[in-house]
C-alpha positions, -999 to 999 in steps of 0.1 A, spaced: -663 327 372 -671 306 404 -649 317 431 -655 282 447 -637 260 424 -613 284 422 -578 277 441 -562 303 467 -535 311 446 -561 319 416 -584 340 436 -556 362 446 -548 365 412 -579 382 400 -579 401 434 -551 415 424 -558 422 389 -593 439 404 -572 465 424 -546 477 395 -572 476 374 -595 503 399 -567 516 414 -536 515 394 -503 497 405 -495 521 433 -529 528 444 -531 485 446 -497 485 467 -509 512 490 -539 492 494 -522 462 501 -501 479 527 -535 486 546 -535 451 560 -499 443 566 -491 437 604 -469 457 625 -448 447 646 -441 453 687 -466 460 713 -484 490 706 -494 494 745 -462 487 759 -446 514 738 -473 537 743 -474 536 778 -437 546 774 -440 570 756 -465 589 777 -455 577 811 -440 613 822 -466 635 810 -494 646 824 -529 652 814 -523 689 818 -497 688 800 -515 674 771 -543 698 775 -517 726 772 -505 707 739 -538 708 725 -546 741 732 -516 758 720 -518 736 684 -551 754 685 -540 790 689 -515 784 665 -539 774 635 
């Protein structure tokens, strides 16, 4: 098989037949789902998220997850 006469369309074919045949039909759609692109701005919401606590604060998290285990 030479992948360079091959067309786009065909190529993804046999990808796709590669992964259920490794992986099984779930394992291929988890896969696939590795490399899908999310949406919003990671940052911005971040920052959000975080704006109002502190660094000790997080510490303190962090510790006490610790204890607890």
């Amino acid at each position: 098989m030479n992948t360079r006469e091959m067309t786009p369309e065909q190529i993804r074919t046999k990808g796709l037949e590669a992964l259920v045949r490794e992986l099984g039909t779930v394992g291929m759609i988890r896969f696939i789902q590795l490399f899908e692109p999310g949406s919003g701005d990671y940052t911005k919401e971040r920052e959000n998220l975080l704006k109002s606590i502190t660094l000790d604060e997080i510490m303190s998290e962090i510790q006490s997850k610790r204890d607890a285990s």
